[in-house]
C-alpha positions in Angstrom: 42.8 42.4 -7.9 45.0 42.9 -11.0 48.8 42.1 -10.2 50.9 42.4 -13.3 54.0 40.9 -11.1 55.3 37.7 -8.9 54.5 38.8 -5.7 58.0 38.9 -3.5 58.1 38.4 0.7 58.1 41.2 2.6 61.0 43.0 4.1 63.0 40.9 6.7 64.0 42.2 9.6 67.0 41.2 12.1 66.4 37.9 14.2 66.2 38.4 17.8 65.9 41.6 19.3 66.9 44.7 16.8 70.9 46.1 17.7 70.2 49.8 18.7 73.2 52.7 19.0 72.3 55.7 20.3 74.4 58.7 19.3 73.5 62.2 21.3 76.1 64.6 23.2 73.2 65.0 25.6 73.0 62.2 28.4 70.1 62.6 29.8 68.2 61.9 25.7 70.7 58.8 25.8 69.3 57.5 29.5 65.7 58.1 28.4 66.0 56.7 25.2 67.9 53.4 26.9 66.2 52.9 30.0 62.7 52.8 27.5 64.0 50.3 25.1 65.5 47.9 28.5 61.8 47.8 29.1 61.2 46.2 25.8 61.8 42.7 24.7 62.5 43.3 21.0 65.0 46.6 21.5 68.6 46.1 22.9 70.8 49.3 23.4 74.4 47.9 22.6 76.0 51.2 22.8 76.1 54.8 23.0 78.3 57.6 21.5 78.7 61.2 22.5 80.3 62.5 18.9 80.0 61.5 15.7 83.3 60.4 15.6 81.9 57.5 18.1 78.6 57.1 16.6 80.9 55.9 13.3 83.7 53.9 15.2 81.0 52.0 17.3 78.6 51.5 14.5 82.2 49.5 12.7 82.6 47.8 16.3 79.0 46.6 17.3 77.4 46.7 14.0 73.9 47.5 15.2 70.8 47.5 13.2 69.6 50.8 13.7 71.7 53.7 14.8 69.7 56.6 16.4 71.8 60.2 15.2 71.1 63.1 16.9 72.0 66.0 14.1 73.7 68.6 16.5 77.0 67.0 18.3 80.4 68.3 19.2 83.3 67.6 16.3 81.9 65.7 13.3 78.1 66.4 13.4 75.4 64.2 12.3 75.1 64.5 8.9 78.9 63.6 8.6 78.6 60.7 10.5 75.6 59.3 8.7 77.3 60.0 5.4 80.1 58.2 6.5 78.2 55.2 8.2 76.0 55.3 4.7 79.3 54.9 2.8 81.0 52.1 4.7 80.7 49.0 5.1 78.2 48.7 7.8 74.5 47.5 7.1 73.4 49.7 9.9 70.6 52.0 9.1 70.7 55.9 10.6 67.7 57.6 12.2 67.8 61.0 12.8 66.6 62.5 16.1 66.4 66.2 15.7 63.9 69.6 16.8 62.4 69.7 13.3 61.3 73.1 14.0 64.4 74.8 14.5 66.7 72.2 12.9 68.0 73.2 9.1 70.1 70.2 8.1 67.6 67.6 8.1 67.4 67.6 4.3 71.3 67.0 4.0 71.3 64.0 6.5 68.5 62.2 3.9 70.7 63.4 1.3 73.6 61.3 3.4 71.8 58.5 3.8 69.7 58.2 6.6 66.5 55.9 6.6 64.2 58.5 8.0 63.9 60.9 11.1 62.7 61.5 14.6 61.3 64.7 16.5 62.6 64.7 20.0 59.9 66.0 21.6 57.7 62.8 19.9 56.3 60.1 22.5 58.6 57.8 23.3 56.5 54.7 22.4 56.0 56.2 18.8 60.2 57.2 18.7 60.5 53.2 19.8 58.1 52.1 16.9 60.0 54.2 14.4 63.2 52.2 15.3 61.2 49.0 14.6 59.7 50.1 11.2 63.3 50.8 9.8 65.0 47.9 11.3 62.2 45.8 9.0 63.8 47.4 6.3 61.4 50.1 5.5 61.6 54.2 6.5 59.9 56.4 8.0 58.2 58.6 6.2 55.0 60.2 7.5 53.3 62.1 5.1 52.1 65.1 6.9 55.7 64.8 8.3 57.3 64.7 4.7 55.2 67.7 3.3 56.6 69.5 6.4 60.3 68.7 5.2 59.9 69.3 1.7 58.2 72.7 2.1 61.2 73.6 4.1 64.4 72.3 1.8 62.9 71.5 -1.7 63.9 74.9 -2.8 67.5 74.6 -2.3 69.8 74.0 -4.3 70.5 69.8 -4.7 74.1 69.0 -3.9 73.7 66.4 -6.8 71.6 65.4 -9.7 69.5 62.4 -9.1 71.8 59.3 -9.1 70.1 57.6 -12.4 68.0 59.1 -15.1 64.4 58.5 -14.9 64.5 57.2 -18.2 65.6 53.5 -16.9 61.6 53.0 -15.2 58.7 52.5 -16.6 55.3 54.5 -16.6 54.0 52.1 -13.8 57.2 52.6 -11.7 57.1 56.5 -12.0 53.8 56.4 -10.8 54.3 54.4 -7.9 57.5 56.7 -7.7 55.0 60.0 -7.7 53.1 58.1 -5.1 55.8 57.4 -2.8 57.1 61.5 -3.0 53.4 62.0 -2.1 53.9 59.8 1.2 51.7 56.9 0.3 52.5 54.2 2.6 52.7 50.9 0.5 48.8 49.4 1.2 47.9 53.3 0.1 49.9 52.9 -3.4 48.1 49.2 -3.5 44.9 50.6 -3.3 45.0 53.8 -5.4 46.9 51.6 -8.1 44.3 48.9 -7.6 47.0 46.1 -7.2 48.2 44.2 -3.8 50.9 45.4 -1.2 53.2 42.7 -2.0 53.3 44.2 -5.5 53.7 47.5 -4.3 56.9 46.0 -2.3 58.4 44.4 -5.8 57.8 48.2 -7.3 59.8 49.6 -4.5 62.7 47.2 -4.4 62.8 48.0 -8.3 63.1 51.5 -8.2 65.2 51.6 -5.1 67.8 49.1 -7.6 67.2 51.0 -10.8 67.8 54.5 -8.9 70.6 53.6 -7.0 68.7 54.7 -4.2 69.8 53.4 -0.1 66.1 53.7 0.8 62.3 55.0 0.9 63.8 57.9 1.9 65.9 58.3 -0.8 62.8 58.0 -3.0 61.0 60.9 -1.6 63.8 63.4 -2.3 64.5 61.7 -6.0 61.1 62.5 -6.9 60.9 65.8 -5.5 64.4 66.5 -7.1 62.7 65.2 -10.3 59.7 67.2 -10.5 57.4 64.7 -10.3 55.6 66.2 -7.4 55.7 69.7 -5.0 55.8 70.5 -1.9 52.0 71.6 -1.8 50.9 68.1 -3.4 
């Protein structure tokens, strides 16, 4: 295998077990979701919040690693909240738990930030390995799941243009950029581009740098914004 750069680490995650808030107006989704993770040894629920307003205030106050937003709350909803945890300080990263099916502002809480989504009426286990797979630093980003979400909000209207002009990468990043729109995990961009994961990784962290870009997720809807793929790809 060809690698044409150093070869970084991969992503670190937290030490110890991974700092979970859980933000829903509904109770009974909270005492699911916390009673599940108590039975873990690598999740820890260190608080919950029944508005955005709290989702944001605790997320300054306890500084988990992953915040888990429900989209539909009382007050400030949550997109606003995970725009304004996105913006501040905090190196918390947002999941969004939502009914995909019925649910129109999942697009806009990418847009704000978040590292990826959840389906509420997903298995718990899977919802639990979701949380883990961002708090390594990665997203979530399914690709049957991201050809759902594109198909649904790539033909609106883009609040913004994409934060840098593509003409800052190179021909091998935009193709690993096309790849990650597609929803190639990382060992599925090593392989089609015939070069190893941890090169793949060094690709990402470039683009994610060069783009101004918070995330994988953020990738997905650059690309798409950019024309370099469709939503029937």
């Amino acid at each position: 295998m060809n690698d044409e750069i150093a070869q970084p680490s991969g992503p670190v995650g937290p030490v110890g077990p991974v700092r979970v808030l859980l933000a829903d107006d509904q109770p009974l989704v909270r005492t699911a979701l916390r009673m599940v993770m108590a039975e873990t040894t690598d999740l820890a629920v260190v608080g919950e919040a029944g508005t955005g307003e709290e989702a944001v205030r605790l997320t300054a106050e306890l500084a988990p690693d992953v915040v888990v937003m429900d989209i539909r709350m009382p007050g400030l909803n949550g997109i606003e909240a995970t725009e304004r945890i996105a913006a501040g300080p905090a190196t918390a990263h947002v999941v969004v738990l939502t009914t995909f099916d019925d649910d129109e502002y999942v697009y806009g809480a990418l847009r704000a930030g978040a590292a990826g989504f959840l389906v509420k009426d997903m298995a718990l286990d899977d919802i639990l390995a979701a949380v883990r797979v961002v708090a390594a630093g990665d997203a979530l980003i399914a690709p049957g799941v991201t050809r759902r979400l594109i198909k649904e909000f790539v033909g609106r209207p883009a609040s913004s243009p994409p934060r840098r002009p593509l003409t800052a990468i190179t021909d091998r990043e935009r193709e690993v950029l096309v790849l990650v729109g597609s929803g190639l995990s990382n060992a599925e961009i090593a392989e089609r581009l015939y070069i190893s994961v941890a090169t793949a990784k060094t690709y990402l962290t470039r683009l994610l740098a060069k783009l101004d870009a918070r995330d994988r997720v953020q990738l997905v809807i650059i690309a798409y914004e950019a024309g370099l793929v469709s939503a029937s790809r």
